[in-house]
C-alpha positions as CSV (number, residue, x, y, z in Angstrom):
1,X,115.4,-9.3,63.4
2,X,113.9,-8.2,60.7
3,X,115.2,-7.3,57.4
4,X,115.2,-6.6,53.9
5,X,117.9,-6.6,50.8
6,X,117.5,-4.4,47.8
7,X,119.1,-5.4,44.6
8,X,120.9,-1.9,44.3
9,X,122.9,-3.0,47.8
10,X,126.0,-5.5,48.0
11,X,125.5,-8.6,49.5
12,X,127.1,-8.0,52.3
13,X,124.8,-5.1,53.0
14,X,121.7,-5.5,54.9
15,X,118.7,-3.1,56.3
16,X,117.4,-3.9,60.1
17,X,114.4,-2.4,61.3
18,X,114.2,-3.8,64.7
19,X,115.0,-6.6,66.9
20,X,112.1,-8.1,69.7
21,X,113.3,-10.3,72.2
22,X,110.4,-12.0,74.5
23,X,112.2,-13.0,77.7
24,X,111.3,-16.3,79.9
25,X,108.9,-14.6,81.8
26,X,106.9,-13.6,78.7
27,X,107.9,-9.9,78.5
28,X,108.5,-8.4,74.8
29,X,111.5,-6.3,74.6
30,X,111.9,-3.9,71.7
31,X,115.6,-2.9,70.3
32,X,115.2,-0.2,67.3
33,X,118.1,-0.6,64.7
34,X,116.3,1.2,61.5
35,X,119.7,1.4,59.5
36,X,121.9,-0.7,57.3
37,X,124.6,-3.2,58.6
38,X,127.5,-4.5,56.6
39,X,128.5,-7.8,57.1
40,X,130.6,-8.1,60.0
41,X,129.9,-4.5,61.9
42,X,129.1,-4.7,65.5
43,X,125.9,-2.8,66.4
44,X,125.3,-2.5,70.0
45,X,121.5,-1.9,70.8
46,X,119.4,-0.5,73.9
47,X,115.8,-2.1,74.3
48,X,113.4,-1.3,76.9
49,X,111.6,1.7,78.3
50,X,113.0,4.8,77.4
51,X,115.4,6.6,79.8
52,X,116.9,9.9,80.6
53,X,120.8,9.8,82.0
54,X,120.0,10.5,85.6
55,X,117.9,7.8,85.7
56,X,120.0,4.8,84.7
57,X,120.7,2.4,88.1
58,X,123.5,0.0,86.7
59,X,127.2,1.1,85.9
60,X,127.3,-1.1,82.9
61,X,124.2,1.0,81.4
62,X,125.9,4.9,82.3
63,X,129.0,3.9,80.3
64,X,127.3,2.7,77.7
65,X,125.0,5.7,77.2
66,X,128.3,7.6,77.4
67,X,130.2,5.5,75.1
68,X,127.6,6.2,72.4
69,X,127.5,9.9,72.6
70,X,131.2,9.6,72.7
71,X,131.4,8.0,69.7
72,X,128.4,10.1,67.7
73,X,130.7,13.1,68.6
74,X,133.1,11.7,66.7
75,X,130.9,10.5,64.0
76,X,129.3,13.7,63.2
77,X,131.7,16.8,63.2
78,X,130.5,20.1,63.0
79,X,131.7,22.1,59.7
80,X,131.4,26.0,58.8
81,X,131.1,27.1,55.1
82,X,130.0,30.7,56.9
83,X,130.9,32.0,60.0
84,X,127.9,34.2,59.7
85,X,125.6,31.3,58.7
86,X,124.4,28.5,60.9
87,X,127.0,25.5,61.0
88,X,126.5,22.0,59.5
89,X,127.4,18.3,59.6
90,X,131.1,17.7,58.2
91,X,130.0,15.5,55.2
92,X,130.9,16.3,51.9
93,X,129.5,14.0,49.6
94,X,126.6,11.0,50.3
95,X,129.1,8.3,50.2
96,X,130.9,9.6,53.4
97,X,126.9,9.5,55.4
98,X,127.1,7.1,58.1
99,X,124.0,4.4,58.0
100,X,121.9,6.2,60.8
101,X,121.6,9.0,58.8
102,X,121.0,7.3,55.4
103,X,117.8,6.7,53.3
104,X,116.2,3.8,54.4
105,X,116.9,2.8,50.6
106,X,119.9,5.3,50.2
107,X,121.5,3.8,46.6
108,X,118.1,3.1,45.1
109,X,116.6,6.9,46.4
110,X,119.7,8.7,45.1
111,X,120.0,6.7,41.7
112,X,115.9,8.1,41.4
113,X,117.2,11.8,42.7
114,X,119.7,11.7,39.7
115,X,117.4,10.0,37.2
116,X,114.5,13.0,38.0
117,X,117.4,15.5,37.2
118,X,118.4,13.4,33.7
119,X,114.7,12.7,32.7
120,X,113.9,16.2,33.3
121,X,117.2,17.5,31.2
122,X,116.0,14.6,28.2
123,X,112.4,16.3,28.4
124,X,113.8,20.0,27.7
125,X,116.5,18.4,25.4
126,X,115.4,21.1,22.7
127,X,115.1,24.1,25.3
128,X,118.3,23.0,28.1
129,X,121.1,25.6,27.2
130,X,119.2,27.9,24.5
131,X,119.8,31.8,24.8
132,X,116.6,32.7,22.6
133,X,114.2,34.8,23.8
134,X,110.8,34.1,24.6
135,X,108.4,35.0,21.1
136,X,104.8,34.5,23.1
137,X,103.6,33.1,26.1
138,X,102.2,30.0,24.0
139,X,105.5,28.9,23.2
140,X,106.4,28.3,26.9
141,X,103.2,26.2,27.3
142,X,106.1,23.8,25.5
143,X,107.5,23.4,29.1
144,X,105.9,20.1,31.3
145,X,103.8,19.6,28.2
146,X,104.2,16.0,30.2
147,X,103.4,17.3,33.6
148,X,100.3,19.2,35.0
149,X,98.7,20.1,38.1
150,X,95.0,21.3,38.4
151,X,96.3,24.3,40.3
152,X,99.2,24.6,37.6
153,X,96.8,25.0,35.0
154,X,95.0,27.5,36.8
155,X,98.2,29.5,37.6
156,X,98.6,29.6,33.9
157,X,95.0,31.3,33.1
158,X,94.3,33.4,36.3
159,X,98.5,35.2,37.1
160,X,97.6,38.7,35.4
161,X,94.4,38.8,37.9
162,X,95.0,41.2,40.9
163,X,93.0,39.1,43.6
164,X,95.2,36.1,42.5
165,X,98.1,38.0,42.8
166,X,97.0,38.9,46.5
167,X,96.1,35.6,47.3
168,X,99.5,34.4,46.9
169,X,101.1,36.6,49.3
170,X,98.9,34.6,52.0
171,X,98.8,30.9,50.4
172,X,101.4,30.3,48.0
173,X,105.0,29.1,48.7
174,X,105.9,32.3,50.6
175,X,103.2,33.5,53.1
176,X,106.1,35.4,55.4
177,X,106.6,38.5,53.9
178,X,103.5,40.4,54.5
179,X,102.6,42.3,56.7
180,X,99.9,44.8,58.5
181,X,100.2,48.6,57.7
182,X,98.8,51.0,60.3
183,X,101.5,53.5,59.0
184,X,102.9,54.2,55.7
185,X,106.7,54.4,55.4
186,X,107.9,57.7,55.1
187,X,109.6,56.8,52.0
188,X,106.8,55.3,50.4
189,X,104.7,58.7,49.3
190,X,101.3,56.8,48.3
191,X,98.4,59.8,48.4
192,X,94.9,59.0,49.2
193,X,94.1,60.5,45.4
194,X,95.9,57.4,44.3
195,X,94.6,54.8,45.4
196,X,91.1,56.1,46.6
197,X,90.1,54.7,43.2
198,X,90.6,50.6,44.7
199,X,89.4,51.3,48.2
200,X,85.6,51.3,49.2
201,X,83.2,53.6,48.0
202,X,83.4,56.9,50.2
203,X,86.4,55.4,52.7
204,X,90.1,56.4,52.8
205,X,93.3,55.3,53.0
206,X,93.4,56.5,56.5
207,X,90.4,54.9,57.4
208,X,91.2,51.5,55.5
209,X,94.4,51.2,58.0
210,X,92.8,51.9,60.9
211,X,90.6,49.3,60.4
212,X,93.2,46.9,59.7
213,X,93.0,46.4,56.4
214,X,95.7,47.5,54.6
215,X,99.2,45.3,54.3
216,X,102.5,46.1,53.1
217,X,105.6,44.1,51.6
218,X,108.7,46.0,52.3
219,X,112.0,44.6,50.3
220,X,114.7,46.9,52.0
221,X,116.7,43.9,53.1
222,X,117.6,43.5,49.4
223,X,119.1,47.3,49.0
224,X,123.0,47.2,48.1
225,X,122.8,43.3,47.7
226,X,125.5,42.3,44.6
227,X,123.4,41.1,41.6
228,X,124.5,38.2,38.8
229,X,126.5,39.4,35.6
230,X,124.4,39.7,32.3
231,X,127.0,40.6,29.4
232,X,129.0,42.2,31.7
233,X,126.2,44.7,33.8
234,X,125.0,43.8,36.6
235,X,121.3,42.6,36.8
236,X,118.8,44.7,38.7
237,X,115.8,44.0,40.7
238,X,113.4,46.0,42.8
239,X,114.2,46.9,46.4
240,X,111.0,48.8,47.2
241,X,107.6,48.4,48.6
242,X,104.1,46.7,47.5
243,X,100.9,47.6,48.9
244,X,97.8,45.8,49.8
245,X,94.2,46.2,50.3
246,X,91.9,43.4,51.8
247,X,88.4,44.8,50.3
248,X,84.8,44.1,51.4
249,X,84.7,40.8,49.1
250,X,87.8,39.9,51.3
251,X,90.2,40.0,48.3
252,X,93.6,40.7,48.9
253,X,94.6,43.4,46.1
254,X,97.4,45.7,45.5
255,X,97.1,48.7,45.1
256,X,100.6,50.7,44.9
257,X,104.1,49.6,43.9
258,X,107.3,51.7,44.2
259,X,110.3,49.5,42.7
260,X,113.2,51.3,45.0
261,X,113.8,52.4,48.4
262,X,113.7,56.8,47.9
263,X,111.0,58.5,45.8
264,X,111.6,60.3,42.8
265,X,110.7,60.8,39.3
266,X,112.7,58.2,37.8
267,X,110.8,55.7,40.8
268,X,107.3,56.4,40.6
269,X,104.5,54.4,42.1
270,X,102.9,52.2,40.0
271,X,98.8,51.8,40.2
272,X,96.0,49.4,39.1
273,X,94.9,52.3,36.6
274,X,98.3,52.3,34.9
275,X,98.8,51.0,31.3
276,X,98.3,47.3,31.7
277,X,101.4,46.0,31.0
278,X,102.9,49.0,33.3
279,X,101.2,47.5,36.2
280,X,101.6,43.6,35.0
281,X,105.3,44.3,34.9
282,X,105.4,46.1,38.7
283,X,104.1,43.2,39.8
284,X,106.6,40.7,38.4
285,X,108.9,43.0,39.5
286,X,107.8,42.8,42.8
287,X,107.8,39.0,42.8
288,X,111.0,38.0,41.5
289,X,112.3,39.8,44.8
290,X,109.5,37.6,47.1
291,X,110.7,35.0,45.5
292,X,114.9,35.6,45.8
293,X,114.0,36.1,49.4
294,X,111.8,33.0,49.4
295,X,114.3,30.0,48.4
296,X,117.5,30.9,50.2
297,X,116.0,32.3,53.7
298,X,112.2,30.9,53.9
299,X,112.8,27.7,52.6
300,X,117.1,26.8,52.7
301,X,117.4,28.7,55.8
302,X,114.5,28.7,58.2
303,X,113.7,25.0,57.0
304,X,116.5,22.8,55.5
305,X,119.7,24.4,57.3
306,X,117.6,24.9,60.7
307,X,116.7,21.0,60.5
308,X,120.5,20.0,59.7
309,X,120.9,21.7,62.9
310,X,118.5,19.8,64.9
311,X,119.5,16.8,63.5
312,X,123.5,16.8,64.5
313,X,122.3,18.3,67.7
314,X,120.2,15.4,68.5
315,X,122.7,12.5,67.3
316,X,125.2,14.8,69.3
317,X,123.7,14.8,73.0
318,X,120.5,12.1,73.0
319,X,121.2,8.6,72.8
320,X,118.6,6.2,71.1
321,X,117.3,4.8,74.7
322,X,116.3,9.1,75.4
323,X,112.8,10.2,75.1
324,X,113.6,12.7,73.2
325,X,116.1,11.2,70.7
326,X,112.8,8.6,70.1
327,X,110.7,11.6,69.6
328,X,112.9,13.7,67.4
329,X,114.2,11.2,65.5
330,X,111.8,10.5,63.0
331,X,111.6,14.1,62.0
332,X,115.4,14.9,61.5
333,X,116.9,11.2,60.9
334,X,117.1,12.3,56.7
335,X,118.0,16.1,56.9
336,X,121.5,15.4,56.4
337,X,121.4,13.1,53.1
338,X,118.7,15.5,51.8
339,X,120.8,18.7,52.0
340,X,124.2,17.4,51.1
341,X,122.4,16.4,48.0
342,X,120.7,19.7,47.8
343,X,123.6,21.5,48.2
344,X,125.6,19.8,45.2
345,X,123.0,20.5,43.0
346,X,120.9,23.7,43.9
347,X,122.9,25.9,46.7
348,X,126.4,25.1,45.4
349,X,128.3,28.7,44.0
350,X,128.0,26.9,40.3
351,X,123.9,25.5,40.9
352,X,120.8,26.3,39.8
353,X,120.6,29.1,42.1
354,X,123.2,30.8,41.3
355,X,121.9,31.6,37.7
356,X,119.0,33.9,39.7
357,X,119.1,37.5,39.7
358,X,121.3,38.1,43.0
359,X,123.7,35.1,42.1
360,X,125.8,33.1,44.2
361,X,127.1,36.0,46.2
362,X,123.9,38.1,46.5
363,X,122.2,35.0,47.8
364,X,124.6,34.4,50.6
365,X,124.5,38.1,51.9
366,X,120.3,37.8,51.6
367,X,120.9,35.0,53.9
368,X,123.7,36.0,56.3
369,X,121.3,39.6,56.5
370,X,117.9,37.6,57.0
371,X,120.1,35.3,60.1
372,X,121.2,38.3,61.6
373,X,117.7,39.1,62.1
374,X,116.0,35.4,62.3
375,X,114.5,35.1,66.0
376,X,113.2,32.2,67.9
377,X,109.9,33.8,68.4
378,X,109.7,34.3,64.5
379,X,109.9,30.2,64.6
380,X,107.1,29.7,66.3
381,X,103.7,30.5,64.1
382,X,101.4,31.8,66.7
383,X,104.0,34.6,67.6
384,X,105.0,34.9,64.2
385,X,101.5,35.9,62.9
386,X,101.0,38.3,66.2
387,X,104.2,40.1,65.2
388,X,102.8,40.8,61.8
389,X,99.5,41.9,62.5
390,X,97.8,38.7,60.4
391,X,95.1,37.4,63.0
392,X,92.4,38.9,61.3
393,X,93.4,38.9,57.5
394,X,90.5,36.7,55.8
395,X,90.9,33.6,53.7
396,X,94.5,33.5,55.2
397,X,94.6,29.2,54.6
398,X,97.9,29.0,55.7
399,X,97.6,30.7,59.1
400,X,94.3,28.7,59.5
401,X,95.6,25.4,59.0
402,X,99.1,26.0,60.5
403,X,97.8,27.1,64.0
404,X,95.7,24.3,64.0
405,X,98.5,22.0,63.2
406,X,101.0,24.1,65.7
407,X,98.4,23.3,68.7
408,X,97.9,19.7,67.7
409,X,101.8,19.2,68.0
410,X,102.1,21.1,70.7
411,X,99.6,18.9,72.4
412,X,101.0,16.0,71.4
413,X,104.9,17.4,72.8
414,X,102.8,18.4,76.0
415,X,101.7,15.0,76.8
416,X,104.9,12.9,76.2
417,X,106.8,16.2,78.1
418,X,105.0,15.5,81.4
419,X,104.6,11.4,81.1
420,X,109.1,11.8,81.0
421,X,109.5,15.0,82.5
422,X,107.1,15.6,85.5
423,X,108.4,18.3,87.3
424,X,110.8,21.4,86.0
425,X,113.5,19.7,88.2
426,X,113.7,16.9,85.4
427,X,114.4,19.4,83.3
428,X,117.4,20.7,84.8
429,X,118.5,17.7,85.9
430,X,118.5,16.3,82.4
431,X,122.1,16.8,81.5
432,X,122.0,15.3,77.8
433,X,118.9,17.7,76.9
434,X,120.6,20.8,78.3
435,X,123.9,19.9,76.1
436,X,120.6,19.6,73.2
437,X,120.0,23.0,73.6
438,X,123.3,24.4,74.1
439,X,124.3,22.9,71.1
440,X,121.5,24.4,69.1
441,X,122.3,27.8,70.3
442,X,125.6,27.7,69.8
443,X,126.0,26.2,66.3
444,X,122.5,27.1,65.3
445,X,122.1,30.5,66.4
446,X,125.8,31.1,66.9
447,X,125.5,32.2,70.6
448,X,123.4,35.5,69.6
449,X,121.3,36.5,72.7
450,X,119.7,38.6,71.0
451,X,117.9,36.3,68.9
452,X,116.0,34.4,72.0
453,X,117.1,31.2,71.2
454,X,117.4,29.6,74.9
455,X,120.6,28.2,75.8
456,X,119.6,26.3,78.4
457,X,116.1,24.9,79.9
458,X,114.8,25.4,83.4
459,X,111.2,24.7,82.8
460,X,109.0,21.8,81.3
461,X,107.2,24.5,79.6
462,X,110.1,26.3,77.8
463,X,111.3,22.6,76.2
464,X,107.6,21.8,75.2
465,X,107.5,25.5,73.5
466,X,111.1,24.7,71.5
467,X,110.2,21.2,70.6
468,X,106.8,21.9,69.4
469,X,109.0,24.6,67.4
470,X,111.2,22.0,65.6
471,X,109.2,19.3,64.7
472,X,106.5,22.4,63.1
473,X,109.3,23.8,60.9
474,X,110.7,20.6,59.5
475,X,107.5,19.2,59.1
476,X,104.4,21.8,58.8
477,X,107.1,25.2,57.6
478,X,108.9,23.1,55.3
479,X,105.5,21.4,53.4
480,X,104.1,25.5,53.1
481,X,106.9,26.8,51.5
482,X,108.3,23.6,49.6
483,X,105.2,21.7,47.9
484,X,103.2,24.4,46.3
485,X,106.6,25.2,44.1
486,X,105.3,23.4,41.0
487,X,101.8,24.3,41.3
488,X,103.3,28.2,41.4
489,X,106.0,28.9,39.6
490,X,106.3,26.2,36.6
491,X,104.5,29.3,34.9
492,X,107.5,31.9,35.0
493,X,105.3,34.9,34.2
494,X,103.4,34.0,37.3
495,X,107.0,34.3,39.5
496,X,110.7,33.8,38.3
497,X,114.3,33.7,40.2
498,X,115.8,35.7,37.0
499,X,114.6,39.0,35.4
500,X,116.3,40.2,32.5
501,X,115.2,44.0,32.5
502,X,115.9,46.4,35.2
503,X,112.3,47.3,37.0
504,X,110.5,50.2,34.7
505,X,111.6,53.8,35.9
506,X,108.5,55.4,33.7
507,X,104.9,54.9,32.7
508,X,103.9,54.2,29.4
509,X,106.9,52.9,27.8
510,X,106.2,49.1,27.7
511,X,104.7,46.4,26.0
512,X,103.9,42.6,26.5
513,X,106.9,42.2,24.4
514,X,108.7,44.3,27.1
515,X,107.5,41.6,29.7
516,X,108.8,38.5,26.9
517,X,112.3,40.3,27.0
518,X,112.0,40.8,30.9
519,X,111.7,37.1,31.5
520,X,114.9,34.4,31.6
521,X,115.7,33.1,28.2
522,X,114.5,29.7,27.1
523,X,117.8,27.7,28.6
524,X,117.8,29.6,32.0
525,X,114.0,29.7,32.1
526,X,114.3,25.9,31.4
527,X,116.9,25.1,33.9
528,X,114.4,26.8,36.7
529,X,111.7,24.8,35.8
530,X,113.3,21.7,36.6
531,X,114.5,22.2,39.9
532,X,111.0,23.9,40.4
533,X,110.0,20.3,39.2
534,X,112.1,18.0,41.4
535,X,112.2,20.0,43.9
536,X,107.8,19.8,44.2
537,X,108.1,16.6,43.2
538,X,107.1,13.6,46.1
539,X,109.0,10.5,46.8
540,X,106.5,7.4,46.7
541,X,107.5,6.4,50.6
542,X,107.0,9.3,51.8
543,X,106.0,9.4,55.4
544,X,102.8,11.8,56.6
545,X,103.2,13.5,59.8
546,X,102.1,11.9,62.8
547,X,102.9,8.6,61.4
548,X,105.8,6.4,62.4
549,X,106.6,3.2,60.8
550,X,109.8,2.8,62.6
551,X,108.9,1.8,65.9
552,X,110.8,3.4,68.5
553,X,108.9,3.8,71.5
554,X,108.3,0.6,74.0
555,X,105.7,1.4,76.8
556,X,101.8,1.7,76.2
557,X,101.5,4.9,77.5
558,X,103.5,6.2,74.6
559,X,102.3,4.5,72.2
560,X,98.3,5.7,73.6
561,X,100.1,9.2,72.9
562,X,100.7,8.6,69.6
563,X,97.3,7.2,68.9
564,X,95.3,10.4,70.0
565,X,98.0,12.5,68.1
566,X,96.9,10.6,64.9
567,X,93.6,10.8,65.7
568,X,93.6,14.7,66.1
569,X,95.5,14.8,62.8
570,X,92.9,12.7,61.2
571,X,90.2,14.8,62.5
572,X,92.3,18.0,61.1
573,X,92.5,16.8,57.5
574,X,89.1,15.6,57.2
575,X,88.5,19.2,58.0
576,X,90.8,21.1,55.7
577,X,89.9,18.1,52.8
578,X,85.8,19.8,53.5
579,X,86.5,23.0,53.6
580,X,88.7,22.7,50.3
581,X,85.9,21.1,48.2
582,X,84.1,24.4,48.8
583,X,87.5,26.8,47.4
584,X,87.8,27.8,43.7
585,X,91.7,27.6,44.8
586,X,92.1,25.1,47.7
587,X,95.2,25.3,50.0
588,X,96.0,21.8,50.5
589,X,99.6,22.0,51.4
590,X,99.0,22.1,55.2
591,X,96.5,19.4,54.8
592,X,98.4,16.5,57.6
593,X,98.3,14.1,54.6
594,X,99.9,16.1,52.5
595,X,102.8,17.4,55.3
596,X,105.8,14.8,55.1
597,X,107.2,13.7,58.8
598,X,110.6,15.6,57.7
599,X,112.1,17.9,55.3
């Protein structure tokens, strides 16, 4: 056995890793534990070569298997906070998690979760609950005086640029809402005359989409949404469209902005040539509403709430002697802890989030409207970028690197599929995996059809596709649109949760003290920056993808799997780590060192 005690546990509570048996005839049995034990508690362990239910030969072994999935069942519970939102595990607090779900150093990681929160709140001690306005965009530089990041910095001197603005739609924390334009909206009036001015010398509008380079962000999915109280009106934000042009120096700039949905005079389209801060404040406009779609859907919902669904799905139907519960562990084992805590401190009606511009309630609609819509196809990247027209876009970093890293898992899925599953029959035979996939469908995707979310498998090839699908967005989806937080938006101006202002309804009128009264005051501005902080911030045991210090697998074969999935990895970030040192803004978050094994 081997073990470990921290001084934050009791005495009576230990950690084991594993247990490795060599029998009389010289053959060394492996029995994964990986979870605390309290003095006293029976743990019964499976060692050996990993099996699938149809395959076990001794009576003794089949109840077993069953007993365990019996008892997981009752272990971890399904719960519903939304019927119209995808369902969770039944734990309230962090004290109720049972030890195969907890941190590996649960007390010890959750006393440093709390002390980030407390040392964050003693840093702003001056700032945390002030309602002053912003005098100059100096005085903010007062926030992580004690923290910086090179790209941080740079956010801070390059934000009012145009082809930095651009860029971010493609490489910053949300590359998902863009899109190609071959036609403009009807209620999005932009002439040639307007924006011939930003296009190439002697092309069109017309000419620029045919070609493929023109991109729109459309944010009608936030029209009629409820908006947070500010003394007593509600808060406003734009619903409305921004448009792009990827120029000859392959610069991503925009080039139109209409705030709201229907054209008129009190909604006119905003243009590069407009008074500066005119244009400056379009843009922010435009932002705070990719941003209010970016933490709730992008990053709570497609990542965080997806992977909590995984996880009790795989605890649920796999037990640890199946191939598949020793492939997926690793990448879901943590979800739980990680979003109970989340949700007590960021997603709860009274947390961080709710002080944004839609609120607690606004949120929650985003989020029930963007799951109406979610689809399994929009889960997997390469169909993902298809379906918005973004194969060709250049110096798209986050496409580049996350296809490469889609096809490298995908490979890897591929090879441990056929060593365990060698004909589609296996598949369908495979009674535990079909209950998998059932159960993802049904308290995942709540039964919707129309969303393509199998539920069941018949083919080798449809279970590579969905696995190759989960471990991508709780690794590779949850690193794009979770570590680049800090580096982005620790500089409000450059992208905040919470405008103060209603979007501008005429030219002219404003100022940069127009844009100082537009942001969050200095306490909510505050309060945003350190969840932006904690949030960005990395634990110092964290675990790369592709690498797997708890040992779960027994045979060679598997373990030769692994070895060329590392490898390929390797290969990948040596790669990105080249290309970068020749980028005035690298885009590291896809970078396989830099991609944690799990949200």
């Amino acid at each position: 056995m081997a073990e470990y005690k921290l001084e934050v546990t009791t005495e009576d509570e230990w950690y084991c890793s594993k247990i490795v048996v060599t029998t009389p005839e010289g053959d060394v049995i492996l029995f994964p534990c990986y979870r605390w034990v309290s003095r006293g508690e029976k743990v019964e362990l499976r060692g050996g070569r990993a099996m699938k239910a149809f395959e076990e030969d001794h009576p003794v072994l089949a109840d077993h298997r069953k007993n365990e999935l019996t008892l997981k069942k009752s272990l971890y519970q399904w719960g519903i906070t939304d019927e119209r939102l995808p369902h969770h595990s039944n734990f309230k607090a962090t004290s109720e998690l049972l030890a195969e779900v907890r941190f590996s150093m649960a007390r010890s990681m959750e006393k440093l979760y709390t002390k980030r929160i407390a040392g964050a709140e003693l840093m702003f001690k001056e700032l945390v609950g002030s309602t002053e306005q912003w005098e100059s965009f100096e005085n903010m530089n007062q926030i992580f005086w004690f923290k910086k990041t090179t790209m941080s910095e740079y956010v801070k001197q390059h934000w009012k640029e145009d082809d930095f603005y651009g860029y971010q739609f493609l490489n910053a924390v949300n590359p998902n809402t863009i899109k190609r334009c071959s036609e403009l909206p009807p209620n999005f009036p932009v002439t040639e005359n307007m924006v011939k001015p930003f296009l190439e010398e002697g092309s069109s509008l017309k000419k620029e989409m045919m070609k493929g380079n023109i991109f729109l962000c459309d944010f009608k999915r936030m029209e009629g949404l409820p908006t947070k109280l500010s003394d007593g009106e509600p808060l406003h934000m734009t619903t409305g469209f921004c448009l792009f042009y990827s120029n000859p120096e392959k610069k991503l700039m925009p080039i139109a902005i209409q705030q709201y949905q229907q054209p008129s005079e009190q909604n006119p389209i905003f243009l590069p040539s407009d008074q500066e801060t005119d244009w400056l404040l379009a843009k922010m406009f435009i932002k705070n509403a990719d941003l209010l779609i970016h933490q709730p859907v992008y990053h709570l919902l497609n990542t965080h709430l997806l992977a909590e669904v995984f996880t009790v799905a795989t605890l649920h139907s796999f037990p640890q002697i199946h191939p598949l519960y020793k492939l997926l562990i690793p990448h879901v084992r943590y979800t739980v802890q990680i979003n109970t805590l989340a949700c007590k401190t960021i997603c709860a009606p009274d947390g961080i989030l709710s002080k944004s511009t839609l609120g607690y309630e606004g949120l929650t609609e985003l989020m029930r409207r963007s799951f109406s819509e979610l689809s399994y196809s929009s889960l997997c990247l390469p169909e993902n970028i298809t379906a918005r027209g973004l194969e060709s876009i250049p110096n798209f970093y986050y496409r580049d690197d996350g296809l490469k890293l889609w096809k490298i898992i995908n490979s890897f899925v591929k090879a441990i599929m056929g060593y365990y599953y060698p004909s589609d029959t296996e598949v369908q035979k495979d009674s535990e995996l079909q209950e998998w996939i059932s159960e993802i469908f049904t308290h995942g995707f709540l039964g919707n059809k129309d969303s393509g979310c199998p539920g069941s498998f018949k083919t080798v090839k449809e279970v590579i596709r969905f696995i190759t699908m989960v471990i991508f967005t709780v690794t590779a989806q949850h690193a794009a649109v979770n570590s680049g937080q800090f580096d982005y938006h620790s500089w409000a101006p450059n992208g905040s949760l919470l405008l103060k202002k209603p979007p501008p309804t005429t030219k002219g009128q404003s100022s940069m003290k127009t844009i100082l009264e537009t942001l969050p005051n200095v306490g909510d501005l505050v309060s945003f920056a350190a969840v932006i902080w904690i949030l960005s911030e990395k634990y110092t045991d964290v675990v790369p993808l592709g690498t797997y210090p708890e040992e779960q697998f027994d045979d060679h074969a598997t373990k030769q799997m692994i070895k060329a999935f590392q490898a390929e990895l390797s290969n990948l970030s040596e790669a990105i780590t080249t290309r970068n040192s020749q980028l005035k803004v690298p885009y590291t978050y896809l970078n396989p060192t830099e991609v944690g094994n799990s949200v």
